[in-house]
C-alpha positions as CSV (number, residue, x, y, z in Angstrom):
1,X,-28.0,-82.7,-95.4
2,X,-24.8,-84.3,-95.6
3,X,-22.9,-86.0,-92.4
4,X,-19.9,-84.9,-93.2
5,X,-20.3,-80.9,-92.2
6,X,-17.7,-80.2,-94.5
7,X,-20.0,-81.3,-97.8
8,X,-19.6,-84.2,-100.1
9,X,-16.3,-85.8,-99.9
10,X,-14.7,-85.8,-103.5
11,X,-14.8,-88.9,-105.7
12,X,-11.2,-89.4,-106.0
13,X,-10.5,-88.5,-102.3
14,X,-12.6,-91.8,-101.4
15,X,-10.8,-93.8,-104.4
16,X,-7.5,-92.9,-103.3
17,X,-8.2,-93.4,-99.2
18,X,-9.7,-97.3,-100.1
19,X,-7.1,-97.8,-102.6
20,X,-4.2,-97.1,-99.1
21,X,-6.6,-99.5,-97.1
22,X,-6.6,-101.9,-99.1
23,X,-3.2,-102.0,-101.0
24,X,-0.7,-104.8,-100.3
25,X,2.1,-104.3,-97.5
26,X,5.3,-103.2,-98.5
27,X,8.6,-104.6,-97.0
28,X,10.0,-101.9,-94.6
29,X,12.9,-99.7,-96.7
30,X,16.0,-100.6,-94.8
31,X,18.0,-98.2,-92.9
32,X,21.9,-97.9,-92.5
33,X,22.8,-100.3,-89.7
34,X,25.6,-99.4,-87.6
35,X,26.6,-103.5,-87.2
36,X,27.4,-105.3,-90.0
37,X,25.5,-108.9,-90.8
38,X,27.6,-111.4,-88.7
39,X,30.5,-112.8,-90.6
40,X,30.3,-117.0,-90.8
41,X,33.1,-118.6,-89.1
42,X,35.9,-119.6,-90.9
43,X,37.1,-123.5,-90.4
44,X,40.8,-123.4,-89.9
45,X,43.5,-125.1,-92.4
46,X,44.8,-128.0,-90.9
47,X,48.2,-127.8,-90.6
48,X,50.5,-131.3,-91.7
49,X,51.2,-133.5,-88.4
50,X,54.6,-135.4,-87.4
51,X,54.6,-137.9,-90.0
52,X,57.2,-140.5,-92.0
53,X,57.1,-143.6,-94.7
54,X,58.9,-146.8,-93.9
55,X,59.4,-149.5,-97.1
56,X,61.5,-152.5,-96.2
57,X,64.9,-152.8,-98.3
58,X,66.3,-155.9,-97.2
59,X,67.7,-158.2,-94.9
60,X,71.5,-157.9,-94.2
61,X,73.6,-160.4,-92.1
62,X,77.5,-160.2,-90.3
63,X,78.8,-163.9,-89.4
64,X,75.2,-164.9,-87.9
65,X,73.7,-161.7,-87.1
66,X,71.1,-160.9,-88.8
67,X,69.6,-157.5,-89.2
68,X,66.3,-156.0,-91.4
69,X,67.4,-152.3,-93.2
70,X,64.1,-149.9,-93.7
71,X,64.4,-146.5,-95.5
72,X,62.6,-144.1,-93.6
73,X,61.4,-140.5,-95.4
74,X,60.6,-137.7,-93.2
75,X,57.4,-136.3,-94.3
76,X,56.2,-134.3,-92.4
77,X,57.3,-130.7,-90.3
78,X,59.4,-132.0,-87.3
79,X,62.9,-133.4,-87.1
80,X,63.3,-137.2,-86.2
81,X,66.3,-137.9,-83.4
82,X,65.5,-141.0,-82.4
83,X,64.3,-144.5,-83.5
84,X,62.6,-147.4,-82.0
85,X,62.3,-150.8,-84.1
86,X,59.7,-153.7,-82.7
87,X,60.1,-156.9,-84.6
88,X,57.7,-159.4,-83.6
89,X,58.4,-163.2,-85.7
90,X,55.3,-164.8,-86.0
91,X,56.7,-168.1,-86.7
92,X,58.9,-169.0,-83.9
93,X,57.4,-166.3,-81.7
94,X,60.4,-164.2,-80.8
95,X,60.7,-160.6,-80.7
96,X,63.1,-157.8,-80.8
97,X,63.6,-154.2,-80.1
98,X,66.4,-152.3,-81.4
99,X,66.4,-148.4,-80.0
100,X,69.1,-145.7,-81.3
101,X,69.3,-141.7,-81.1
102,X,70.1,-141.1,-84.4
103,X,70.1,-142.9,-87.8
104,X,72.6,-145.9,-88.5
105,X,72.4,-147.9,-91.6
106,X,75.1,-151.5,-92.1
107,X,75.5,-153.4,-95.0
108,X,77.1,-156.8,-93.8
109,X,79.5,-156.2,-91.0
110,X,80.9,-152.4,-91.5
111,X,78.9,-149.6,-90.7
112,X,77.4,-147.7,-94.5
113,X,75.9,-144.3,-93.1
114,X,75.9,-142.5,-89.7
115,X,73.3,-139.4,-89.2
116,X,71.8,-138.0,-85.7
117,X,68.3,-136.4,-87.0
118,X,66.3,-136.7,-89.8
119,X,65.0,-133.4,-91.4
120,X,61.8,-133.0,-93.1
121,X,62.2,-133.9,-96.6
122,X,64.8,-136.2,-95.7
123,X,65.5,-140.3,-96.1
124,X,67.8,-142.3,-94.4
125,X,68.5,-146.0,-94.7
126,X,68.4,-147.5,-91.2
127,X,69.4,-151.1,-89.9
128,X,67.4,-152.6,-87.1
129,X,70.5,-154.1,-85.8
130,X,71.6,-154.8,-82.2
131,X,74.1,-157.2,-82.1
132,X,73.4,-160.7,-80.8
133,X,69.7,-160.4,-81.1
134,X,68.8,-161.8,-83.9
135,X,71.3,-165.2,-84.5
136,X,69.1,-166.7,-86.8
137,X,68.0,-166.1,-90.4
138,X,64.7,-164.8,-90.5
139,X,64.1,-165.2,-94.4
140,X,60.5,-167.0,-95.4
141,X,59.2,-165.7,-91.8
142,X,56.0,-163.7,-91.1
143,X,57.5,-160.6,-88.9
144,X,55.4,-158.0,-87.4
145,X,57.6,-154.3,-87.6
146,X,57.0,-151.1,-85.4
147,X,58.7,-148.6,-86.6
148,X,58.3,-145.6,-84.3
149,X,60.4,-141.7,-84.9
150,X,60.8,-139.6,-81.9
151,X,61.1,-135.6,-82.3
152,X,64.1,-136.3,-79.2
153,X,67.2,-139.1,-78.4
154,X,65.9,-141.6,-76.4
155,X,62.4,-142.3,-78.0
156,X,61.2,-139.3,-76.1
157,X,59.5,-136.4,-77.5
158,X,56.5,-136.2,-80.1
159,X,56.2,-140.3,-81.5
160,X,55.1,-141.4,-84.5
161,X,54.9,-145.1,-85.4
162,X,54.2,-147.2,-88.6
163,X,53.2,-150.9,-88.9
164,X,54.0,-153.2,-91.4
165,X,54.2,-156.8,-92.1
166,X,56.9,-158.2,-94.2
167,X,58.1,-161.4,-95.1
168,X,62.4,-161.4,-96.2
């Protein structure tokens, strides 16, 4: 007699019931998801800050005043109203600010060019000139320049400065 009460369990019934047993796993069928995966972040563009070039031109000079001329190139988004010059000689020591709301540019005595901002895209000549400062000619000197833009007149505003070092 048999065990099973039902009789003799078929060949390929038992093949087919070990071969489910002992068959590998299979990955689980995916379903529709009603959330998407999460998207990665996105890293922002930076966007172009306040920013300007400054080359020395030259030193200019109007009976014994003496006065250094810079171009200045806007490049970045704002508009420039203002400017601040530090001049710092290394040789005898001295220094000198000169500080206008707008842009004015001299060549000898008379004044060459006259503007009250500077746009982005823009260059203006500009003469760190205030009169009696600098009495003395500067040329073959070490001087230390700050040349700082302000986005509003009287150096107020958002400030950028360059530093250079410059020898006329």
């Amino acid at each position: 007699m048999h065990p099973n009460k039902h009789g003799p369990i078929p060949a390929l019934l038992l093949l087919a019931l070990l071969a489910a047993c002992t068959a590998a796993p299979q990955p689980p069928t995916p379903t529709a998801s009603a959330t998407p995966p999460p998207t990665p972040p996105t890293t922002p563009a930076l966007e172009a800050g306040p920013d300007f070039s400054v080359r020395y031109l030259d030193l200019t000079d109007c009976g014994g005043q003496y006065a250094l001329r810079f171009r200045l190139t806007n490049t970045g988004p704002l508009k420039w109203a203002s400017v601040r010059i530090d001049i710092a000689d290394m040789l005898t020591a001295s220094t000198f600010t000169h500080r206008h709301d707008g842009f004015k540019d001299y060549d000898g005595c008379p004044p060459k060019s006259q503007q009250s901002e500077l746009a982005p895209g823009e260059s203006v000549d500009v003469t760190a000139a205030n009169l009696g400062q600098l009495t003395y000619d500067p040329s073959g000197h070490r001087l230390q320049v700050t040349v700082e833009l302000c986005s509003e007149p009287q150096q107020a505003g958002t400030c950028v400065a360059q530093n250079l070092e410059l020898v006329p």
